[in-house]
C-alpha positions, 0 to 999 in steps of 0.5 A: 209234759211240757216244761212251760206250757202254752197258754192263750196271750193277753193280746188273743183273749182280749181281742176275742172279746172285743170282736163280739163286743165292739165292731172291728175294722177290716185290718183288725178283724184280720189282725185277730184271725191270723193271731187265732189261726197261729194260736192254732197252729201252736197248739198243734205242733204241741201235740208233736213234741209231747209226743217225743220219747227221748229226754228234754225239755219243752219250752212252749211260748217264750217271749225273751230280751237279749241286747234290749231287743225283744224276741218271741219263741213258738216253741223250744226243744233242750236237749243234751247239746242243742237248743231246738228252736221252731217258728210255727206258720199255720200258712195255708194253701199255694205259695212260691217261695221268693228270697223276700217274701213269700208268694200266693197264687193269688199275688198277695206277699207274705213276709219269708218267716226265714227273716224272723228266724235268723233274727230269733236265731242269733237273740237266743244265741246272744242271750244263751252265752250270757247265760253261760250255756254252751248249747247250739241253737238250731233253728227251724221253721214249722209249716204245720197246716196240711193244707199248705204248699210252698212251691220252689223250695231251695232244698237247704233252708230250715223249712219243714214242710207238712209233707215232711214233719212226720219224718222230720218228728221221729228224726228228732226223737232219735237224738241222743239226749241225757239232761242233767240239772243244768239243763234243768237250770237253763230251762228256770232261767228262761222261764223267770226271764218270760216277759208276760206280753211282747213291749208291742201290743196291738190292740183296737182302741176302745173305751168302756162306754162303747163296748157292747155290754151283757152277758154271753153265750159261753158256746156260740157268744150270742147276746140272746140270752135268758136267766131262768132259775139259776141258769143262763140259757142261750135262746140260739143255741139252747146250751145252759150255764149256772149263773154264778158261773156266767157271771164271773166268766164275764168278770174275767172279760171285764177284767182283762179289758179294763185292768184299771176299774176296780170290780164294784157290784154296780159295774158288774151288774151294768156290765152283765145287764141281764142278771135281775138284782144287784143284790144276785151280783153282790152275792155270787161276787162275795162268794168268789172274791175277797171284799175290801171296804163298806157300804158304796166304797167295797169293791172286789179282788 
């Protein structure tokens, strides 16, 4: 079990609604395709570190500050003596390694993950000896998509490559490691210092009355689809949903979209538009989540 597990980002899940609901640019909808596919990647790696027999803990998705500079951490190992540090790519296909960027096959440049190494390498560093832990931090870059190839390779940088995670994986599970409470008490502290989002979010621009409104499939997000009884029925695929249970999935996306409206029956029923009656959304909203005020001031929490 992972001492912090990974969940999805603010950034991920609102950018997934916004590209069903509103058209994304080129630039954007690339944007969000890389942040799914690294997302993906992550979750894969996970499945490794789970799997490690000898004692530490995991620390999935930190995003920390040292010196008033913000630094995220895919994923983190604390063991006896060292803090593991692993930057994922879900790269995928051929690449030629450059001491700047790295290079496809087919000319485009891609930032040497090497770079954001170092700098995440040297913030923990900083930020690990303010906290008073006398840890080595090592650091590596995780190439985890089977798919991918990185051509001219010098043999001493902190690059594990698909073809070389298996091993890489029990090297690590044979690390000597007893933790003890400070261990235990390093890992809280970072924890407590986990900034929710990075101070950088990028996301589309958007407003409420430009976003496409109604209700979604909850398997293939289709705008087609049809209240029958208490279920939501999706015409293209055919998978059915209880409407309660639609109707507050798409309170959820109207929520992480639009954090300063205040839930109101009114909205929620525009918002889902294929749901008959206000009086149906007025009742699946009193039965999961607290009222405050009457009569056309109420609004939902």
């Amino acid at each position: 079990m992972p001492f912090k597990a990974r969940s999805e980002s603010l950034v991920l899940k609102t950018l997934r609604i916004l590209s069903k609901r509103m058209k994304l640019t080129a630039d954007e909808q690339r944007y969000y395709l890389n942040q799914e596919k690294g997302y993906e990647g992550e979750v894969q790696f996970d499945l490794l570190t789970e799997k490690l027999q000898h004692s530490c803990h995991i620390l999935n998705d930190l995003q920390l500050e040292s010196n008033k500079s913000s630094f995220q951490l895919d994923s983190s190992l604390i063991f006896q003596e060292t803090y593991n540090l692993f930057e994922v790519k879900n790269f995928e296909g051929e690449y030629i390694y450059d001491t700047e960027y790295l290079k496809t096959l087919g000319g485009w440049d891609t930032q040497n993950p090497l770079d954001q190494l170092k700098r995440s390498k040297l913030l923990l560093s900083q930020l690990l000896q303010s906290l008073g832990s006398k840890l080595t931090v090592e650091a590596y870059v995780i190439f985890i998509n089977p798919q991918f190839t990185l051509y001219q390779t010098p043999p001493d940088l902190p690059f594990i490559l698909p073809t070389q995670l298996h091993r890489f994986m029990k090297k690590l599970d044979q690390k000597s490691s007893q933790l003890n409470q400070s261990h235990k008490n390093l890992a809280d502290k970072l924890i407590s210092l986990h900034q929710l989002e990075p101070p950088k979010i990028q996301l589309p621009t958007y407003k409420y009355e430009t976003v496409k409104k109604g209700m979604t499939c909850s398997k293939c997000d289709s705008f087609s689809v049809t209240i029958s009884g208490k279920k939501l029925i999706c015409n293209k695929c055919g998978v059915e949903e209880l409407i309660t249970v639609a109707v507050m999935r798409n309170v959820e996306e109207f929520r992480i979209l639009f954090p300063e409206f205040k839930i109101t029956t009114n909205i929620i029923h525009e918002w889902c538009g294929v749901v008959d009656s206000r009086k149906r959304v007025s009742r699946i909203l009193g039965k999961n989540l607290k009222i405050n005020g009457l009569g056309q001031w109420a609004f939902y929490e």
